[in-house]
N, C-alpha and C positions, 0 to 999 in steps of 0.2 A: 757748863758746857751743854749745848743743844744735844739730843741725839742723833741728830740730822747733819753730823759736821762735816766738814770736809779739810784735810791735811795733808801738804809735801812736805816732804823732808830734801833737801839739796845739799848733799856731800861736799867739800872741800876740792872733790876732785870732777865734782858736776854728776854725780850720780843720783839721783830723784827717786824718792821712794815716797808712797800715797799710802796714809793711815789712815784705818778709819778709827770711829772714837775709844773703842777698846786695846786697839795698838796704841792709840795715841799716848793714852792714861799709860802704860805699859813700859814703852818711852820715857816718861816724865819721874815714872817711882826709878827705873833703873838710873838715871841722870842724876835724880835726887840720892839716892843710895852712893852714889860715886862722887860725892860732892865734898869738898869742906866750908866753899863761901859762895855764894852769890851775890852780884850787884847785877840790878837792873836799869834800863834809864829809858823813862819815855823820851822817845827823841821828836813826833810827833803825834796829834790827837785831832779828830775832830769828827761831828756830827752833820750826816750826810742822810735828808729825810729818817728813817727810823732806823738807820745804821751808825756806829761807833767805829770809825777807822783807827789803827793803832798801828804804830810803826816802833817798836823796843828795841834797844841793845842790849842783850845780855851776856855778861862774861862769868864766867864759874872758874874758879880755881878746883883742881882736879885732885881727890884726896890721896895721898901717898905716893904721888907723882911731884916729890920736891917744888910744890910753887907753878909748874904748868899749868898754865890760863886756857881757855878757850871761850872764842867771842863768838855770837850768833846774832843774827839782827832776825827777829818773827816780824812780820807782818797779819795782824789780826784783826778780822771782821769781826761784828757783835751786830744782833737785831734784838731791838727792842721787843719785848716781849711782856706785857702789862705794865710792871712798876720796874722792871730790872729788862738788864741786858744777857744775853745768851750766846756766848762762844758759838758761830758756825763756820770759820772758816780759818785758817793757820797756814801761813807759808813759813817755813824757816832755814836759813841758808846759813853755814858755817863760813866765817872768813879765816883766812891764813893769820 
């Protein structure tokens, strides 16, 4: 992750919240702490001059919540940065 990032969060109910990179991290251990499974799925990728576009779905099954799923689709920018790519930017929106 850049230090330079930039991140929404877009609620189920259209509520928009902007992290920066230490909420984000914050975000992601509390997600991870609350979790029993993850699958991911790239659903698109591609190289755009020195940027990595990335479009995921991700569903988490929720731990100690009998089997309740939640799906999110991020949208993720990366710029190339010498030999490696570097997270700058994260849009993530909860579906029903």
């Amino acid at each position: 992750m850049d230090t330079e990032l930039y991140s929404s969060i877009v609620s189920v109910e259209g509520y928009r919240q902007n992290l920066n990179r230490a909420d984000l991290l914050d975000l992601f251990e509390s997600k991870i702490n609350m979790t029993d499974h993850w699958d991911f799925d790239i659903v698109y990728k591609t190289d755009v001059h020195d940027r990595l576009l990335v479009f995921i779905e991700v569903n988490r099954e929720l731990e100690g919540k009998g089997g309740k799923r939640e799906k999110v689709v991020w949208f993720l920018t990366f710029h190339k940065r010498g030999d490696s790519y570097k997270l700058i930017r994260l849009y993530a929106e909860e579906l029903i």
